[in-house]
N, C-alpha and C positions, 0 to 999 in steps of 0.2 A: 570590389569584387576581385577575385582572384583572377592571374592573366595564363599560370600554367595548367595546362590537361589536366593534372592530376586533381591540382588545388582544388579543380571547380568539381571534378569528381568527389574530394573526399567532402567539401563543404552541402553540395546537395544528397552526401549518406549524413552528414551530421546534422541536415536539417529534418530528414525523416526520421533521424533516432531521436533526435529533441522531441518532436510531436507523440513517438510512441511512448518515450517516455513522462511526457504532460500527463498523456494518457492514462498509463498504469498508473500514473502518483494520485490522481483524480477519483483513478476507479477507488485506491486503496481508501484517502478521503472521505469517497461516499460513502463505503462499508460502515465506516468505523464512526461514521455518525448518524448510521441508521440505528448502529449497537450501542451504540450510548443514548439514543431516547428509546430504544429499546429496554435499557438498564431503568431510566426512570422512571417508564409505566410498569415498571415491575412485571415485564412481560419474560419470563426464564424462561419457556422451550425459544422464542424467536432469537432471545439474546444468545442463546447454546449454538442455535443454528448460524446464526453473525459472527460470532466469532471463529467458530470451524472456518467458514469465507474469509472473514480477516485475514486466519493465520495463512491461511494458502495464499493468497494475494501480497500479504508483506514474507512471505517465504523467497515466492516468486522472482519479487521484486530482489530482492536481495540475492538472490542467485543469479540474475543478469545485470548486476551490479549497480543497483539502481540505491539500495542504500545498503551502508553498512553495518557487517553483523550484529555489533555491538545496538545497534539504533535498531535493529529491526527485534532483537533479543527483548529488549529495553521495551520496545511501545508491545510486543504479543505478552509482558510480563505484564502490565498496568492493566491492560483492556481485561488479561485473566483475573487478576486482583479484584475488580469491579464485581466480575459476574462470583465470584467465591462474598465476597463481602453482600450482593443481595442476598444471597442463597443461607445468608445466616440467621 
């Protein structure tokens, strides 16, 4: 454990950003495997509405720098890919 003021300051904000961020990578997670057995029961308005959430939630994340753009560009392309390939 850290011995100066500051240390033990900055260590317990980086231990509440660690848990927020568990958190929002979790929430994204759920989403996106609610939308993909979504995808498989060939449920298209639930899977339309999952994915609207997804994108806001890997938006999000990537705005508070939780991942980066390229990765966040990349997984809202594939999850879109899915829901265009049922709907053919």
């Amino acid at each position: 454990m850290a011995n100066i003021k500051s240390a033990k300051k900055r260590a317990k904000t980086n231990e509440k950003r660690r848990k927020i961020n568990l958190a929002r990578k979790s929430e994204i997670k759920t989403v996106v495997k609610k939308y993909i057995s979504a995808i498989e029961e060939k449920n298209v308005d639930e899977a339309k509405d999952l994915l609207k959430l997804a994108e806001s939630k890997i938006a999000r994340a990537t705005g508070k720098g939780l991942l980066k753009k390229n990765t966040a560009a990349r997984k809202i392309s594939r999850l879109t890919k899915k829901l265009i390939n049922l709907q053919k």
